[in-house]
N, C-alpha and C positions, 0 to 999 in steps of 0.2 A: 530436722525431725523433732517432732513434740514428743514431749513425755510426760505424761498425766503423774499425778501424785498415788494415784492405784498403783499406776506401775511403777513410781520411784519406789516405793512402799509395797513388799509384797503382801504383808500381813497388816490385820489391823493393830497387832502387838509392837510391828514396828514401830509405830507409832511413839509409842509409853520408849521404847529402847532410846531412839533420837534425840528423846527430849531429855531423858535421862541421860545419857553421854555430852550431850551440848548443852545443857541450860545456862553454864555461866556463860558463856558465848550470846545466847539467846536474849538473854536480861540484857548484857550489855549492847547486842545490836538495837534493841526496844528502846534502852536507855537514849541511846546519839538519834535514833533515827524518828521517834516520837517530836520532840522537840523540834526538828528540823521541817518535818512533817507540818507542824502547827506555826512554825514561822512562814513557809512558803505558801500555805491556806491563808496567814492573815494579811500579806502582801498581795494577795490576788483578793482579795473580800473588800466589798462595800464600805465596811466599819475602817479598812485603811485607806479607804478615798478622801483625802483631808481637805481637796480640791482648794489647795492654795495656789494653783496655779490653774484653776477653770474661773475662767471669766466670768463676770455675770448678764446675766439674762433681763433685759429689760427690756419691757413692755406697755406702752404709752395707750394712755387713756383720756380724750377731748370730748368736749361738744359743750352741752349746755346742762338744763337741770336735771334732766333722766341718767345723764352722765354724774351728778354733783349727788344725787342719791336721795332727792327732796323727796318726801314721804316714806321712806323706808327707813322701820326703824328696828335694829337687832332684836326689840325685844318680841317683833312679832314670830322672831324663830323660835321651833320647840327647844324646851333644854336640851344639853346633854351635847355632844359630844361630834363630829361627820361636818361633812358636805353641808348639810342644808340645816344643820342646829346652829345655836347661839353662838358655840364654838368651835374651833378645828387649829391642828396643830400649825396650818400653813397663817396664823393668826397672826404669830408672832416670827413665822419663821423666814417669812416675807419683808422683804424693808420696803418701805413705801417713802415717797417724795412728794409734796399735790401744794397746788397754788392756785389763786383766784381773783380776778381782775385786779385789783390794786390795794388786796388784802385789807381793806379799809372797813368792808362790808358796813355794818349800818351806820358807824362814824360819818360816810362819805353822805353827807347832806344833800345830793343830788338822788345817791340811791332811797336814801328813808324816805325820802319826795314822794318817790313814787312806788315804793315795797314799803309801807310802813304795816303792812299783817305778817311781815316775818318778826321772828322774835329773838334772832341769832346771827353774829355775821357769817357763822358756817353755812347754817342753812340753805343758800342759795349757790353755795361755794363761791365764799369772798376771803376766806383766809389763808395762811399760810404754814404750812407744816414747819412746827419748831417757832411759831409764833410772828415770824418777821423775814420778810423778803432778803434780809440782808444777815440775818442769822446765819453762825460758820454752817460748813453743811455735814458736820458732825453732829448737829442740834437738827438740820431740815430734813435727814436722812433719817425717817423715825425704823427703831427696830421692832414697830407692832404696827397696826395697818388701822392707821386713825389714831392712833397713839393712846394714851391710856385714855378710856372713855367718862373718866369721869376730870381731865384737865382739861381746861377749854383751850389753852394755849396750845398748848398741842394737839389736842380731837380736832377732828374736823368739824363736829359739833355733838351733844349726848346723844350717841348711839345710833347717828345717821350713817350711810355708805352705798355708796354703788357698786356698779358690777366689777370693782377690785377683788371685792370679797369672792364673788364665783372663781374669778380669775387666778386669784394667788389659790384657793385652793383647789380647784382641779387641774391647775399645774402641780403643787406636790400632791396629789395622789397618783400623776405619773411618776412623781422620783423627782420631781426636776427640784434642787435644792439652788439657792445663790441666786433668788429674783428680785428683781426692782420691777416698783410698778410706778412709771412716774403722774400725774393725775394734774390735768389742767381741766376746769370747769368753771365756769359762768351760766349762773341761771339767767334765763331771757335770750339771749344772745343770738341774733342771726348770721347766714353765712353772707347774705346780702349786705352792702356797703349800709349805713344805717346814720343820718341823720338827727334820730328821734331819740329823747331824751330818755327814754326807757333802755336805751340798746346803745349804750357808752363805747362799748368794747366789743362788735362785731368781730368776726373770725374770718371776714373777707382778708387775703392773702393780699390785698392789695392796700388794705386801710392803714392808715398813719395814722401818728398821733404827735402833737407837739405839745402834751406835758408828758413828762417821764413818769409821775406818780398814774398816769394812769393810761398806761397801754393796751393797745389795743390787744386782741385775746392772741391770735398767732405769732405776734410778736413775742408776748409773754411763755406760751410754749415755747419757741425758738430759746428764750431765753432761762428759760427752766429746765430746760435738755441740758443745755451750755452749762449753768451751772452746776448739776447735777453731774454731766461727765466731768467736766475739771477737777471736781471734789475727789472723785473714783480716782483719775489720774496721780491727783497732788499722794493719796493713800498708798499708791504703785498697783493702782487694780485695774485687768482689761475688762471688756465689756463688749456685749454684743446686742444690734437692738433686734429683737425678733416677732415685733409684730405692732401695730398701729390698728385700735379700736375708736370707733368716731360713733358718737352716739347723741345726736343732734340734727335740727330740722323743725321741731314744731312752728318756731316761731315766726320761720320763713311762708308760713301756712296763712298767714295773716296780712299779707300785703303783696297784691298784684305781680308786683315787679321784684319783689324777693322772691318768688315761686318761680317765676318766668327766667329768670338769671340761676338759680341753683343748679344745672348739671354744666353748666360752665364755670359756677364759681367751685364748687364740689370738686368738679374736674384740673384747676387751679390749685386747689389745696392738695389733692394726692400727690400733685407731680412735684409739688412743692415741699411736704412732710416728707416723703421717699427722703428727697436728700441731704435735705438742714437737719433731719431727723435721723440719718444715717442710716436708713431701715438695710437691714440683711440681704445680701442677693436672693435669699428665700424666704424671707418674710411678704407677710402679707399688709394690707390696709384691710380691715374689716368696717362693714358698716351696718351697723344697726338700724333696719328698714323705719321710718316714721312711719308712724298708725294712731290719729286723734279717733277712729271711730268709737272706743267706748266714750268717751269724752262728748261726742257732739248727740251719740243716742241719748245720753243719758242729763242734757242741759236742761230738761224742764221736768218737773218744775222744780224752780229755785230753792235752797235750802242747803244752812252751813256754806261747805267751800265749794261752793255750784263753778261748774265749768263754762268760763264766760267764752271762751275761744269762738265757739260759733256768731257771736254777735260781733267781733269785731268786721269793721269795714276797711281800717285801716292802722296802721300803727307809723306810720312816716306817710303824711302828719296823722296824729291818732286824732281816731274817727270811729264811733261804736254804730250800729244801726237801730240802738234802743237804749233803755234805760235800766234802771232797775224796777220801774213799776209797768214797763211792760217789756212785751219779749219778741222778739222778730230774728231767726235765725236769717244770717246770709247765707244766703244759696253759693257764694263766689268758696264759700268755707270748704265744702268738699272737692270742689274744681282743683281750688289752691292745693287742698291735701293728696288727691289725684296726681297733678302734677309735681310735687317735691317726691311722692314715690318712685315716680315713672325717671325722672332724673339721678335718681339712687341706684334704678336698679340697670339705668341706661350708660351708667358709668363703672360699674361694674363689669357689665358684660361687654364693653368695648374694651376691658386691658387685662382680656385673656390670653395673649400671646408673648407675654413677657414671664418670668419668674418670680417676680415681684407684684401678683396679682391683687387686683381687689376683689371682694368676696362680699356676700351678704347675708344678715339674719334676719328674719321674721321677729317682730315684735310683739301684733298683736295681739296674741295669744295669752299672752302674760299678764296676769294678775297688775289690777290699778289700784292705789291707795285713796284718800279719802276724797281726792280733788279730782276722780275720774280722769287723771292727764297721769300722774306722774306712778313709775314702777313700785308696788311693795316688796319688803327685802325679800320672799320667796321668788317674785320678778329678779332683781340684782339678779339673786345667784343663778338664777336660770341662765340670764341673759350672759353672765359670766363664763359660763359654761359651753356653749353657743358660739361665744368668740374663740376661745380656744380650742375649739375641735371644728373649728369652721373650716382648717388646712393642715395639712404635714408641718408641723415647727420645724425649725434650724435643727439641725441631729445635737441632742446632749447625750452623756452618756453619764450613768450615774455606780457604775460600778469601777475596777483598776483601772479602768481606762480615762479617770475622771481627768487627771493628770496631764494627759499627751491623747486628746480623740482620737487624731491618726492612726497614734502608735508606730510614727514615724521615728523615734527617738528624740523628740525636740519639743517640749513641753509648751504647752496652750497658751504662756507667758509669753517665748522667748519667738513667740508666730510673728510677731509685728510686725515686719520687714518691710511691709511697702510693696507694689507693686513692678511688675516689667515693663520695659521700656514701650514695650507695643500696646500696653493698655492704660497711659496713665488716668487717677482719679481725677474726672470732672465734672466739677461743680459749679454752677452759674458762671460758665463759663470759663472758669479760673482750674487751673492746674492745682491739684491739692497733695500736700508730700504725703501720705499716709503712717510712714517708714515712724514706730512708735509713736503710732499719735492715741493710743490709747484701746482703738476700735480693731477688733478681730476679724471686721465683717466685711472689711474692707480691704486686704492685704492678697495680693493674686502673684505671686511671684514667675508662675509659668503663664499666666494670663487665659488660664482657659476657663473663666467662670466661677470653680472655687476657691473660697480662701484656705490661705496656707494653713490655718487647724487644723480642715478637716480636709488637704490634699496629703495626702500620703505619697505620690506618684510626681516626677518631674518630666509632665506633658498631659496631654489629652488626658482628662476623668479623672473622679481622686483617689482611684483605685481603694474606694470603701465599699 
């Protein structure tokens, strides 16, 4: 039976009487139960989620120059403060990791050959976060995103950047805290195998290379993941990868047989990144659609950094259909650019029946900088933005729960266990012990699909 305080209390005098017979009683329950009150509130609060034992979140960024951030530069954001200004708190609160063909950038006497109108090894993205490929990765792990903009050893270059910038921060304006974005870029660079002395470091999954100083581009991701998770490791920190952004294509636009070969070699690299790259049983590959049409409207007439793309005829072996004193668009130019979409979006929409889907965004639409090809930083952060709301991410949780997702009793740490015997991890074909190898996204102990952070349940579903 309930008993309302009217009716504990006949009068409103009782009142004044209660408190006057009890008050030392009353202070002192205040006294114990205040305090006790404000300890149990800051154990369940955000502000006590210290997330020493939440893995971190990383988020991998390839292709070429629109990926490397060529023409966009910080200062064309407004001042002040958000998402789309100069600055934003996810600036600094984001660690970033990025490398670039053989970090040589305009050193490398092959490259100045033939870029000698860049004026920066960043520019193109040729350099190395933390200055050197071989730097501890306490120096390559920068703790600001391009690192302080006015160090060149550490910037990527004065105040360039890609769509890391959208990325790191409209993941924290969800809450998500403890990201890595790791960033491999090569300007030029095709997905097609590439003979031509322009395209060193092709991102064909297939291409070798026998000098070490200058690898070819997926090799080099492969090996800047590796690096980058060991460092994590050697620190005692896990990690999860939750999503794969490819923003690359133009260059394939420009020769025959690189057009013609792209949703097969495309198709080669997702099945390839998925696993060298360890992507999340929920993560995605996203891919930024190629779009040269402001670029080929806008080629005549010539002036400043005129967009020559539509006149090439070939690039392996390079072959132009004009000169500079006169002008003849090839017609093969929109065929080409025709078809590297059609394989973008033909590759996507074949590997929707997996969890681990490819996705795509629309580019064109986006604001072009002064060479009519490549994105301005209001593009970046657009395109930033795009990529991560392109799918549902991996579930983080950013309040008590930072600790233990589940809430299984068994903290986000101590998940690593490796998999059941009915599902082991394979990889190129090879059996992989998973059992503390670092990666959270890989550990299935009942073997039904999720990993053990975020299974809660021992059987079917993770009962979240």
């Amino acid at each position: 039976m309930k008993i309302s305080m009217k009716q504990f209390f006949k009068k409103d005098r009782d009142y004044l009487l209660f408190v006057n017979k009890y008050w030392r009683q009353i202070v002192v329950a205040l006294v114990l139960l205040i305090p006790l009150y404000l300890v149990v509130s800051y154990i369940n609060s955000p502000a006590k989620a210290d997330g020493n034992n939440e893995p971190y979140s990383i988020f991998i960024l390839a292709g070429q120059s629109l990926a490397a951030g060529v023409a966009s530069y910080r200062e064309e954001l407004p001042e002040g403060t958000g998402i789309t200004f100069q600055n934003d708190p996810a600036d600094t609160a984001t660690k970033f990791w990025w490398a670039g063909s053989n970090g040589q950038g305009l050193n490398d006497q092959l490259i100045k050959a033939f870029f000698p109108f860049y004026d920066g090894p960043g520019q193109m993205g040729w350099d190395y976060s933390g200055g050197s490929n071989n730097a501890p990765g306490s120096t390559r792990l920068l703790d600001n995103l391009n690192g302080p903009q006015t160090t060149a050893i550490n910037a990527q270059t004065g105040g360039l950047f890609g769509s890391e910038f959208g990325i790191a921060r409209n993941l924290y304006a969800m809450g998500r805290r403890k990201v890595i974005i790791l960033k491999v870029s090569y300007g030029f660079q095709s997905l097609g195998q590439s003979n031509s002395p322009l395209i060193p470091f092709d991102w064909n999954v297939n291409s070798t290379s026998n000098d070490p100083d200058r690898p070819k581009s997926y090799a080099q991701l492969k090996d800047q993941f590796n690096k980058l998770t060991t460092y994590l490791k050697s620190q005692g920190e896990k990690y999860t990868v939750d999503g794969i952004f490819w923003m690359q294509g133009e260059t394939d636009t420009l020769q025959d047989s690189y057009a013609a070969a792209y949703q097969q070699n495309l198709a080669d690299l997702v099945s390839n990144a998925k696993e060298d790259l360890q992507l999340h049983p929920s993560g995605h590959f996203v891919i930024g659609k190629t779009n040269m049409n402001f670029c080929i409207d806008n080629s005549w007439p010539r002036f400043n950094n005129y967009c020559d793309y539509p006149s090439a005829k070939s690039i392996d072996p390079i072959e132009f259909v004009d000169t500079l004193l006169t002008f003849s668009i090839n017609p093969s130019m929109s065929r080409r650019l025709d078809e590297v979409r059609t394989a973008q979006q033909a590759v996507a929409d074949s590997d929707q029946n997996t969890r681990q889907k490819v996705d795509i965004v629309e580019t064109g639409d986006l604001p072009r900088g002064y060479d009519w090809t490549h994105l301005t930083a209001p593009g970046q952060i657009e395109l930033g933005r795009r990529f991560v709301n392109m799918y549902r991410l991996p579930t983080r949780y950013t309040d008590s729960r930072v600790n233990d997702y589940d809430q299984d009793g068994t903290d986000n740490a101590q998940e690593d266990t490796g998999r059941g015997t009915s599902c082991p991890l394979i990889v190129k074909e090879q059996t992989i012990d998973a059992n503390n190898n670092g990666n959270l996204g890989d550990d299935d102990a009942d073997c039904d699909g999720y990993p053990n952070y975020l299974d809660a349940v021992n059987g079917p579903g993770s009962g979240l």
